[in-house]
C-alpha positions as CSV (number, residue, x, y, z in Angstrom):
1,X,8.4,18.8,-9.1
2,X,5.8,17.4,-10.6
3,X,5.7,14.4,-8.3
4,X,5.5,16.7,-5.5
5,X,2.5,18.4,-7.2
6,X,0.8,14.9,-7.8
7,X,1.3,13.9,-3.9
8,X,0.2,17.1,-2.6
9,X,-3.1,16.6,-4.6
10,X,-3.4,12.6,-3.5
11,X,-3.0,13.7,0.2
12,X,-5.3,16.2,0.0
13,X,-7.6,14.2,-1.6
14,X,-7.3,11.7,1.1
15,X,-8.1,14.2,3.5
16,X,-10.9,15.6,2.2
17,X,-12.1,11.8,2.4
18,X,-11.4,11.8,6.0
19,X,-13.5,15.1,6.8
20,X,-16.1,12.8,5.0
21,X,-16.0,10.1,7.2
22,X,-16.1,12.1,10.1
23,X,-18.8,14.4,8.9
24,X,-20.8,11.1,8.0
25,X,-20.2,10.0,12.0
26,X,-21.1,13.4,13.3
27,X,-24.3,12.9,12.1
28,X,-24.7,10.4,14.3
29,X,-23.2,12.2,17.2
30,X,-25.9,15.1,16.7
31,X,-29.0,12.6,16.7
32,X,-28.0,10.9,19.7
33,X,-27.1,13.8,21.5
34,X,-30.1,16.4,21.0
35,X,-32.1,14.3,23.9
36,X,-29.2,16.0,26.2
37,X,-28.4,19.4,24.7
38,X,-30.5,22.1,23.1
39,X,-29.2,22.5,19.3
40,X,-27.9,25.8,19.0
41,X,-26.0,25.3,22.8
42,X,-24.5,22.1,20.8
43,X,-23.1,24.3,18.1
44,X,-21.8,27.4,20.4
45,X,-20.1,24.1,22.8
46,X,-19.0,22.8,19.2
47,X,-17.6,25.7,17.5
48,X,-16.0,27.0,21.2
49,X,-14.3,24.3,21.7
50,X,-12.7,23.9,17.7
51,X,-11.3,27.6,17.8
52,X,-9.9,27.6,21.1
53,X,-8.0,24.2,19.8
54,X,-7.2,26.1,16.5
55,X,-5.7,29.2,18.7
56,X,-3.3,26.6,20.9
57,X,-2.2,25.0,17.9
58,X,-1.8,27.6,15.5
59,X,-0.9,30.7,18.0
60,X,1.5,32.0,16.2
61,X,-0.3,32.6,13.1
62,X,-3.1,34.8,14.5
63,X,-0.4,37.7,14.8
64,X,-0.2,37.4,11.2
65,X,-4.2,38.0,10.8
66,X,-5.6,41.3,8.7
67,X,-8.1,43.1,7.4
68,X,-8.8,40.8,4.2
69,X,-8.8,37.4,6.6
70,X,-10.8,39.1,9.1
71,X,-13.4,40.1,6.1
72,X,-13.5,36.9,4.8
73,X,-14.1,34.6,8.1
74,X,-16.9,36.6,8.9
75,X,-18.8,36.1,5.6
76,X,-17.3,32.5,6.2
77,X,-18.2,32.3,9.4
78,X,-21.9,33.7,9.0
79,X,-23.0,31.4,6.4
80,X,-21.3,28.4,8.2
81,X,-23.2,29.5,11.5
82,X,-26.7,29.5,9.3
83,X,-25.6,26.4,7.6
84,X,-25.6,24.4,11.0
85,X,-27.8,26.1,12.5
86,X,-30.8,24.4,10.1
87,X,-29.1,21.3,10.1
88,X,-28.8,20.8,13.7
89,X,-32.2,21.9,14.2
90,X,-33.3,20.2,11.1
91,X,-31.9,16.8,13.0
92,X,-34.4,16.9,15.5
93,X,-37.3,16.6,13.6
94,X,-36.1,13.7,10.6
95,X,-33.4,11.2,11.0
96,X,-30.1,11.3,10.6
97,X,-29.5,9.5,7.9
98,X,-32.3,11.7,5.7
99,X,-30.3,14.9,6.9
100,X,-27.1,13.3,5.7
101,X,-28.4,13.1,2.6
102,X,-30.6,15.8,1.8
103,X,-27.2,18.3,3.1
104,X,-25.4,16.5,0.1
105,X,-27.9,18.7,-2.1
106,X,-25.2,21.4,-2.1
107,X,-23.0,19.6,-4.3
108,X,-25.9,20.2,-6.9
109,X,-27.2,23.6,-6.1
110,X,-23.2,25.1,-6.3
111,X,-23.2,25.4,-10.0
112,X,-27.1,27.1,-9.8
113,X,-25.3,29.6,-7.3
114,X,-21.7,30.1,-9.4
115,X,-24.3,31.0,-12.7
116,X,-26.2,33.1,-10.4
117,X,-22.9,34.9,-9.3
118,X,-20.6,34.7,-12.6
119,X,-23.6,34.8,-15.0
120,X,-21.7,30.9,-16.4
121,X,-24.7,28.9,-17.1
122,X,-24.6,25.7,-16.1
123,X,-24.0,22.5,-18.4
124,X,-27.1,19.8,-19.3
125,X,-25.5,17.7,-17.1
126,X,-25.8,19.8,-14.3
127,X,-29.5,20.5,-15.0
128,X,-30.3,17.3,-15.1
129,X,-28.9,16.2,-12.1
130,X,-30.6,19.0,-10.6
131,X,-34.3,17.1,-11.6
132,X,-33.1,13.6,-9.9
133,X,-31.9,15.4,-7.0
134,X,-35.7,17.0,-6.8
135,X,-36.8,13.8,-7.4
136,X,-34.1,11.8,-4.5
137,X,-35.3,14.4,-2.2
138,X,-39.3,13.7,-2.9
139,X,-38.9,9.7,-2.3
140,X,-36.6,10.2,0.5
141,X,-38.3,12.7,2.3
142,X,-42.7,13.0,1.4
143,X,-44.4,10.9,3.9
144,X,-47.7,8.4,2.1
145,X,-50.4,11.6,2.7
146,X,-47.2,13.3,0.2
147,X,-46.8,16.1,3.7
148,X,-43.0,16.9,4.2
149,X,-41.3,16.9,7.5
150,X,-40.0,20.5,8.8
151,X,-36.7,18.8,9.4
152,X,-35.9,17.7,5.9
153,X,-36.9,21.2,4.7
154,X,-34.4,22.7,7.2
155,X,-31.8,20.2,6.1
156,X,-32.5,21.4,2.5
157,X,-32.3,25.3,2.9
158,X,-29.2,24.0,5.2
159,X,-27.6,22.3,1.7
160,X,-28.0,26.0,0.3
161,X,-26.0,27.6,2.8
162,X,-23.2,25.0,2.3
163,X,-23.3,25.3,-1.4
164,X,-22.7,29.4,-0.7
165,X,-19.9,28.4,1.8
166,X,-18.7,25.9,-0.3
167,X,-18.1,28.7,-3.3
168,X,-16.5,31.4,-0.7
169,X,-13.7,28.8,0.3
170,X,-12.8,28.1,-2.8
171,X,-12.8,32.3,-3.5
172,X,-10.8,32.8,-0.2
173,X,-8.8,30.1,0.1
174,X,-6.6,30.5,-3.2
175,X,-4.7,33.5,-1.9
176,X,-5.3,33.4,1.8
177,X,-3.8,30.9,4.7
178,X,-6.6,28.6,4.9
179,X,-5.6,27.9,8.6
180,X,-6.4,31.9,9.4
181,X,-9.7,30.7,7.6
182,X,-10.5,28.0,9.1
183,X,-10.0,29.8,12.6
184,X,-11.8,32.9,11.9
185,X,-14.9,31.3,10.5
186,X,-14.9,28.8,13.2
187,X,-15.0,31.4,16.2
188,X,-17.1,34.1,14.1
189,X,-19.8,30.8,14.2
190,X,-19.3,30.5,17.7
191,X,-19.8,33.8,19.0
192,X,-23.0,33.9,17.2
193,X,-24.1,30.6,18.8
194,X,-23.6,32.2,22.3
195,X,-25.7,35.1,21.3
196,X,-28.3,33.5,19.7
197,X,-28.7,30.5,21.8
198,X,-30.3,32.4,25.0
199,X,-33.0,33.5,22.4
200,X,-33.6,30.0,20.8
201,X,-32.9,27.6,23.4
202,X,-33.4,29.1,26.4
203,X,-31.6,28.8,29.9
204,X,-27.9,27.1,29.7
205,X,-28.1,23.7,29.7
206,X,-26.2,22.9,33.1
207,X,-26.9,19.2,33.4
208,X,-24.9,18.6,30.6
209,X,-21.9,18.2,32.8
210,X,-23.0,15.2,34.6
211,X,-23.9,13.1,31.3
212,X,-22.5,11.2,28.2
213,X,-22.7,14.1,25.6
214,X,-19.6,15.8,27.0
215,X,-17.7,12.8,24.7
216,X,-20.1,13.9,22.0
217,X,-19.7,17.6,22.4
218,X,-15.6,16.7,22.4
219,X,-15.9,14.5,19.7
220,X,-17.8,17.9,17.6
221,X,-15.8,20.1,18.8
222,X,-12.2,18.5,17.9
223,X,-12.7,16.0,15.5
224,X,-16.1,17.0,13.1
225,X,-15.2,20.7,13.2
226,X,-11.6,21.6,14.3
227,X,-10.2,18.7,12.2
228,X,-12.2,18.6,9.4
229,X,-12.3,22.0,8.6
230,X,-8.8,22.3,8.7
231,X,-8.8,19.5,6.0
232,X,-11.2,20.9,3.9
233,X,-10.1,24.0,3.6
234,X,-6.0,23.1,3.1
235,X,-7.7,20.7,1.0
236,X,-9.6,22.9,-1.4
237,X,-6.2,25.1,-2.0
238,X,-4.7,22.1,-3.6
239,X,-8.2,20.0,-5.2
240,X,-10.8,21.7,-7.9
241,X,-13.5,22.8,-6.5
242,X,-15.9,20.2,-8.4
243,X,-13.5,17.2,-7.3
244,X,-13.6,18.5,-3.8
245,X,-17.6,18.5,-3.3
246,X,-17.9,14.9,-4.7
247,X,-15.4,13.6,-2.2
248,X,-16.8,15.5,0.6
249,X,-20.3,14.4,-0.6
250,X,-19.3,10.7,0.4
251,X,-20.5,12.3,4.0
252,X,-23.9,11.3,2.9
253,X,-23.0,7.6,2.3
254,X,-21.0,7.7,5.4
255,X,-23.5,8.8,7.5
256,X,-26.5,6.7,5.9
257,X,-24.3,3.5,6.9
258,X,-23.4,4.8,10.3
259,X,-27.1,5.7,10.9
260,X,-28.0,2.5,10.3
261,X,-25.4,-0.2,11.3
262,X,-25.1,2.2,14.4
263,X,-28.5,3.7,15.4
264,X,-30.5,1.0,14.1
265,X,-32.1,3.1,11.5
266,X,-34.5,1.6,8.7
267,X,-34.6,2.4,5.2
268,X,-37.7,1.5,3.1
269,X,-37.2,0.8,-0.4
270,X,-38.6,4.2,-1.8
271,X,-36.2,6.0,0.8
272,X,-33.3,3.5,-0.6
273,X,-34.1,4.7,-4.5
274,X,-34.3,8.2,-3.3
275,X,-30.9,7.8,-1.8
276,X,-29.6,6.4,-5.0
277,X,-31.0,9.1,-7.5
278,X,-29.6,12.0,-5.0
279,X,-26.1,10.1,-5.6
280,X,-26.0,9.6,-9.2
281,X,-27.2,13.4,-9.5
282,X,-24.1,14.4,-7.7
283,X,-21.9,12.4,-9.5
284,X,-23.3,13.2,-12.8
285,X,-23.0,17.0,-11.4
286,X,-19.3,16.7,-11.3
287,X,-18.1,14.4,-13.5
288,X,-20.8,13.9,-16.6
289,X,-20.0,10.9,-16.2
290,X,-16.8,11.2,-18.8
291,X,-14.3,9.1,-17.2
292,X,-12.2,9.1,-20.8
293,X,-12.0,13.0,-20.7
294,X,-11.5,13.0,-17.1
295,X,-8.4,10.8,-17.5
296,X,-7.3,12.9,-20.8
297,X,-7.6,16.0,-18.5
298,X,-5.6,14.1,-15.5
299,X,-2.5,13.4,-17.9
300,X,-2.8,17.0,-19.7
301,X,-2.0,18.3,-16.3
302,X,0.3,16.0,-15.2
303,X,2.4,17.1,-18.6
304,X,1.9,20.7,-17.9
């Protein structure tokens, strides 16, 4: 039984990693494609196109849908549409190896939220880590006249919206099929993208049909939403919520390394410290950086 418990939580573990790696490529995917398609058009093709492969897959189980999953994957769904929403458009204006790591800022700003919501203050650890991730953010992001580009503020209030998202799955998913989740918040996200996407991007983007980005919009649609999603939410039932934001924070590192091996991307030296400072504040967040306890804690629940 026990062993059972301890592969459930290794598996899910390693997928949680995966939904990192492919989070860390979509990044890429979005920069290369907003020359083609308009942002918000990206995330209603996106999000369409994961819920429709949700519904074929999973059929069966949307019969079993009520009132309480409907509730929750609209809240779900609402704060993952405004999540995406600044860091897509965010993307257009800073690169996408800055957006990758600025969105890890949610990792930090979840235990701010949590004390804001269940009035538990936050540790000195988490406090601290909250100054170098200020301080990441300023070397990573202030130009030499110390201005700030409109993108890297979008991809900040975008690492808000995650950190609330990131709290509501781990709410909803302990007592609620996290595959009814996932689908509901997906296609709640996608019908607002088709009604706000008129209004912010204009006509429909026709042309699209005749160019590369229909791979890319594929690529978003099944494998950085549909899939990952479904991972980090099956996921989160079976991983703490703190262990689960530092393995989906490795996005950041994914998408920094894909940004640059792939897009040719250069990182100066101040941006290269600001990376590291953002990183050690979000491992410092979760794990104070008490490996011994953390090991005492592992074996304590292994002998439960």
């Amino acid at each position: 039984m026990e062993l059972n418990k301890n592969k459930i939580k290794l598996l899910a573990s390693i997928g949680l990693i995966a939904a990192a790696v492919m989070w860390g490529f979509g990044f890429i995917v979005v920069k290369d494609s907003l020359d083609f398609i308009p942002p918000v058009y990206m995330l209603a093709f996106r999000f369409t196109l994961a819920s429709a492969g949700l519904g074929i897959v999973f059929h069966k189980r949307i019969f079993k849908i009520n009132k309480k999953n409907v509730k929750s994957g609209l809240i779900l769904g609402i704060l993952l549409y405004i999540s995406y929403l600044l860091q897509t458009i965010g993307c257009q204006y800073t690169t996408a190896g800055k957006n990758a790591f600025i969105t890890t800022i949610y990792v930090v700003i979840v235990p701010f939220l949590y004390w804001a919501m269940s009035k538990k203050k936050p540790d000195i650890y988490c406090v601290v880590s909250a100054f170098m991730a200020i301080a990441g953010i300023g070397l990573l992001s202030l130009t030499s006249d110390l201005t700030v580009n409109i993108g890297d503020v979008l991809t900040f209030l975008c690492g808000i919206g995650f950190a609330l998202h990131l709290i509501y799955i781990s709410k909803y998913s302990k007592g609620q099929d996290p595959i009814i989740l996932t689908l509901l918040q997906i296609f709640t996200a996608a019908v607002l993208s088709w009604i706000t996407a008129p209004f912010i991007d204009g006509g429909f983007p026709s042309h699209i049909v005749d160019t590369d980005p229909v791979i890319a919009i594929l690529y978003l649609g099944i494998g950085a939403t549909m899939i990952t999603f479904l991972l980090q939410n099956i996921g989160q039932k079976y991983v703490e919520p703190s262990t689960a934001a530092v393995l989906l924070s490795m996005e950041s590192v994914f998408g920094v390394i894909f940004s640059v091996t792939l897009l040719g991307e250069v990182l100066t030296t101040k941006m290269l410290v600001g990376c590291a400072l953002i990183f050690t504040a979000v491992i410092m967040a979760e794990t104070k950086f008490d490996f011994a306890k953390f090991a005492v804690k592992k074996r304590s629940e292994k002998n439960a």
